[in-house]
N, C-alpha and C positions, 0 to 999 in steps of 0.2 A: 819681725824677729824681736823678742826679749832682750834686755838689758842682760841677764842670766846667761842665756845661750851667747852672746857674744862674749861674756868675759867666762864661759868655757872654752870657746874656741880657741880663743888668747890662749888660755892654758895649755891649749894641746898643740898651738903650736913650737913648743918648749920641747914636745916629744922628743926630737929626733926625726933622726930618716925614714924612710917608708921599709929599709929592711931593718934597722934599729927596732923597730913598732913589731914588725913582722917577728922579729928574733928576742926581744922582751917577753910577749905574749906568747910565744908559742904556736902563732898563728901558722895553720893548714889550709895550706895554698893548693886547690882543689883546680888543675886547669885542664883544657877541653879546646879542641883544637875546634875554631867557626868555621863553616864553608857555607859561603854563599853563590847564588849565580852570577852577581854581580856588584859592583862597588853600590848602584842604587839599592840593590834586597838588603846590604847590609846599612843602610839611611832610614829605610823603613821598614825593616825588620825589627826585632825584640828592641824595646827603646832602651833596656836596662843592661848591655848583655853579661853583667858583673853582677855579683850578689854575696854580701857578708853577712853572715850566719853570725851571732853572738848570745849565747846562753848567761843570762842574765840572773844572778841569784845573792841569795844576802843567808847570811847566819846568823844566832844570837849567837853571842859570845861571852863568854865574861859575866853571867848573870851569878847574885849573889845579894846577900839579906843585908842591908844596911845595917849598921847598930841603934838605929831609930826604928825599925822595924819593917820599912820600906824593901823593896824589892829592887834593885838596878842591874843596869847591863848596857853593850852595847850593840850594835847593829855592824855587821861589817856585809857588805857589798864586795861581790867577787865578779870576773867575767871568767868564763869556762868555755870550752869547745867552742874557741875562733877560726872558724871556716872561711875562707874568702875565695869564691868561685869566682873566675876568670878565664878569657882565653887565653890559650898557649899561643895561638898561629891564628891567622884573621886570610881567609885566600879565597878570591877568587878566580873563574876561567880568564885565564889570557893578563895575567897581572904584569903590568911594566915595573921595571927597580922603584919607578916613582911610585906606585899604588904599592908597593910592598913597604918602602920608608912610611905613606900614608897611613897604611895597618898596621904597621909595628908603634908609630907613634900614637894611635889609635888605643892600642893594646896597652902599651903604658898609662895614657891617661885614664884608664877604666882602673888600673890598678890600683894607680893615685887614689883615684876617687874612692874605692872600694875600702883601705887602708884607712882613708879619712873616716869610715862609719865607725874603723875602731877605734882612732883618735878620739873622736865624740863620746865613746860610749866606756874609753877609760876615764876622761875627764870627767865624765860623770860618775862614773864610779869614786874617782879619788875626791871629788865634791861632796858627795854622799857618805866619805868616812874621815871627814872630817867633823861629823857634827857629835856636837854633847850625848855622850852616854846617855837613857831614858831611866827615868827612875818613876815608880808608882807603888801606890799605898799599898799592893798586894800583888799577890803573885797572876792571878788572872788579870788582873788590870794592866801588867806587866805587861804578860804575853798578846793580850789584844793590842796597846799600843806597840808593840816589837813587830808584830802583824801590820797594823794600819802602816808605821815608817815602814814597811819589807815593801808593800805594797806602791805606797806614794815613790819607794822611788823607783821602780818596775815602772809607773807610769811615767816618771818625770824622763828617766833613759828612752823610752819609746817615744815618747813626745819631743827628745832635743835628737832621735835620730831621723824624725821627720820633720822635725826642721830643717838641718844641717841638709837633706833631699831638696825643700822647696828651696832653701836658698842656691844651692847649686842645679838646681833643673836637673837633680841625677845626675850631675855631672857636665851638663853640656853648659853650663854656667860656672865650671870651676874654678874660673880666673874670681869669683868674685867670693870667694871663700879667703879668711886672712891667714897669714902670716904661713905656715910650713902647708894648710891644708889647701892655700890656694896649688891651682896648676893649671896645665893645658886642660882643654877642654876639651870633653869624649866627644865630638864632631868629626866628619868622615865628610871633607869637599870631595865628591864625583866631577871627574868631568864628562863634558855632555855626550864622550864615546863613550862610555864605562854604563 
């Protein structure tokens, strides 16, 4: 992991709570109730079974002719249409009160975890509008560089949110995520009747 991605993470964990995050953003909590046949189908079933949607986009803003002739502006980064798929209910046949605390804590930790992509992916965003307006000799030069930063950081947000994956196994490594995005980890112990 980058020096970068950690002292994003730091940052997001400043965020708030996971409904602070959820009720900032405006985040669309899309749930879906899992049914499996059993506590194992749901171990080795869908490895992810959470999924956050984030529409990733940037605007020029503020563009305008210097008094030297020059062209400037700035770049703003926005997140739009925050989706975060999860389930409602985790059940399988014949669940004891203990396999049902097991899937509801289940169910939380995929939330967490889900929550955290948008964590990541606002600290990137507020990383990315923090930086120096662009200014060039002309107005095409302008817009290719407003273009090349639109673009760099479309990939840097995609590349710290597959990071923020490989550091946490998708979750089932959550504990090793710092400060608000650490948590339980998406892991489901079976026991050997289930």
């Amino acid at each position: 992991m980058n020096a970068l991605f950690t002292a994003l993470l730091l940052t997001a964990v400043a965020a708030g709570s996971d409904g602070a995050v959820i009720a900032r953003l405006h985040v669309r909590i899309d749930a879906h109730d899992l049914s499996v046949s059993s506590c194992h189908d749901m171990v080795t079933g869908n490895p992810e079974p959470g999924l956050a949607t984030i529409r990733y986009r940037y605007q020029i803003a503020d563009t305008h002719r210097l008094a030297n002739g020059e062209y400037g502006g700035t770049i703003v980064f926005e997140l739009a249409d925050v989706t975060v798929d999860v389930p409602r209910s985790i059940a399988w046949p014949e669940m004891t009160d203990a396999d049902r605390a097991r899937a509801e804590a289940l169910r939380h930790a995929i939330v967490h975890h889900e929550i955290g992509h948008v964590r990541v992916a606002e600290a990137v965003r507020d990383a990315l509008n923090t930086r120096a307006p662009i200014v060039a000799p002309d107005v095409f030069t302008f817009r290719a560089d407003a273009d090349a930063a639109g673009r760099a950081g479309f990939e840097r947000f995609t590349r710290e949110e597959r990071e923020y994956d490989e550091l946490t196994d998708h979750g089932r490594r959550q504990h090793d995520a710092p400060g608000a995005l650490s948590g339980p980890d998406t892991v489901l112990h079976c026991n050997d009747s289930d």
